[in-house]
N, C-alpha and C positions, 0 to 999 in steps of 0.2 A: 166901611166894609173893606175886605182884604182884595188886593188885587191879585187877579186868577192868574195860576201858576202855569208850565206847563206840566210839569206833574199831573196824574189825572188822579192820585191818591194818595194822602196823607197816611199814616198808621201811627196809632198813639198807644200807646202805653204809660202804665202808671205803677210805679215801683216802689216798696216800702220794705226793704230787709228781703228782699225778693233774687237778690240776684244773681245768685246759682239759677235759677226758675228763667229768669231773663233772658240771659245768657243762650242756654238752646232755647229757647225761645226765638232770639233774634236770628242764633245761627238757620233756625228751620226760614223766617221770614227770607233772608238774603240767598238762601238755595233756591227757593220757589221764585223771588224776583226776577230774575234773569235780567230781559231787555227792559221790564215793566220800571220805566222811571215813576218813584217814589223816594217819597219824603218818609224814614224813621224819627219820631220824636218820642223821646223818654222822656219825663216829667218824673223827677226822683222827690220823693216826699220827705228827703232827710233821711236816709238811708244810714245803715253804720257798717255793712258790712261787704264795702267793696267797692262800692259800684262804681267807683275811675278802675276797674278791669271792663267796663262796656267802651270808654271810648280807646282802650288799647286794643282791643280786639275787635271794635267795631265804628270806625272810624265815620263809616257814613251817616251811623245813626247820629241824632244831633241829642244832647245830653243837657237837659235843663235841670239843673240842683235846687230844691226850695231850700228854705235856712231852716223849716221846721216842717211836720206831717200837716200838709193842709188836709189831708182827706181825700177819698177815691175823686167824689164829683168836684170838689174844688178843684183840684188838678185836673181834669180833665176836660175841665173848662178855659182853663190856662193855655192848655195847648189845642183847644178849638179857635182860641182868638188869634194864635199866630195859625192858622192853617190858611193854605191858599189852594189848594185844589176843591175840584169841586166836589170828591168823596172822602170822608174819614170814615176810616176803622179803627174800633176803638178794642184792645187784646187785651186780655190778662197779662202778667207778664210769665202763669203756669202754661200760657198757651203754646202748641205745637202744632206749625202751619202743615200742614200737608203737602207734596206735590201737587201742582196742578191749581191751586187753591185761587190766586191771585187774576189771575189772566179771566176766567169765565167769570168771576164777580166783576172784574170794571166792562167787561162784555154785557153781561145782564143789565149791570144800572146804566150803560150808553145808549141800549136794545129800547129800558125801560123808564122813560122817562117821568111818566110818571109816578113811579116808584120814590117813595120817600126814607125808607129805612130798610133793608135789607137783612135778615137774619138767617145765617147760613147756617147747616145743621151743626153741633156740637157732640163730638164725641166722647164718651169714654178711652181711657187707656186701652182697652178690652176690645174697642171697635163696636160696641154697643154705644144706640143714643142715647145723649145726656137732654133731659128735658130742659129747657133754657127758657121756656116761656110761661108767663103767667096770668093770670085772668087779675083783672081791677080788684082789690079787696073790697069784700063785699060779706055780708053776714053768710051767703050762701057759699065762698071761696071759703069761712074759715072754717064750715060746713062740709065739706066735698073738696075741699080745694085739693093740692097735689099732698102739702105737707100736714092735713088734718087727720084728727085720730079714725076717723073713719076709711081717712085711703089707708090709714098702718093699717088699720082693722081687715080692708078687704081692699088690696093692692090692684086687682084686676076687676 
């Protein structure tokens, strides 16, 4: 087991030809961190287009290069075993943090301890929610579920 950091938060990301998307990606994470000590970890999956512009322009992030695409969960498995805080956030690298964003999520999981995963709401570009959660597949999910032709059929 890793020995516990002062950090109270890892952020992980995982990148594959992503990194224009990264990039303000990371610039929104490092606006919102302020005083909030954290850990940025990239996990690049073999990227071809760019991605030494993350540590020119983002020097805190720590930039882990595979030699080839291991895949979403492989990598992000990679940089769970180096993590040493006790919370990881795991972003896309389309993701765009919000103001404010950081600070009330390691509030809540210190609040809550036992809270085991946390999923904070997901937005649209648009400011509309992006539904992010899913039921166990199940004969009834592919029935009803969010992306079955019956929700095409009758959306509401």
């Amino acid at each position: 087991m890793n020995e516990m950091s002062d950090n109270p938060l890892d952020i992980i990301l995982v990148n594959y030809n992503s990194t224009d998307h990264l990039l303000a990606c990371l610039e929104s994470i490092f606006d919102d961190l302020g005083d909030i000590p954290a850990r940025v970890i990239v996990q690049d999956n073999d990227s071809r287009d760019g991605v030494d512009r993350i540590r020119e322009r983002f020097p805190r992030a720590e930039l882990v290069e595979n030699k080839a695409n291991l895949g979403f969960a492989r990598a992000v498995n990679m940089a769970l075993r180096s993590s040493l805080a006790p919370y990881a956030l795991i972003l896309n690298p389309d993701t765009y943090v919000s103001k404010g964003f950081f600070r009330p999520l390691v509030q809540y999981m210190e609040a809550h301890p036992e809270v085991g995963v946390l999923g904070p709401a997901v937005m649209n570009g648009d400011g509309s929610l992006q539904g992010s959660a899913r039921s166990y597949p199940s004969p009834l999910t592919a029935v009803f579920g969010r992306s079955s032709i019956l929700s095409k059929w009758f959306p509401n």
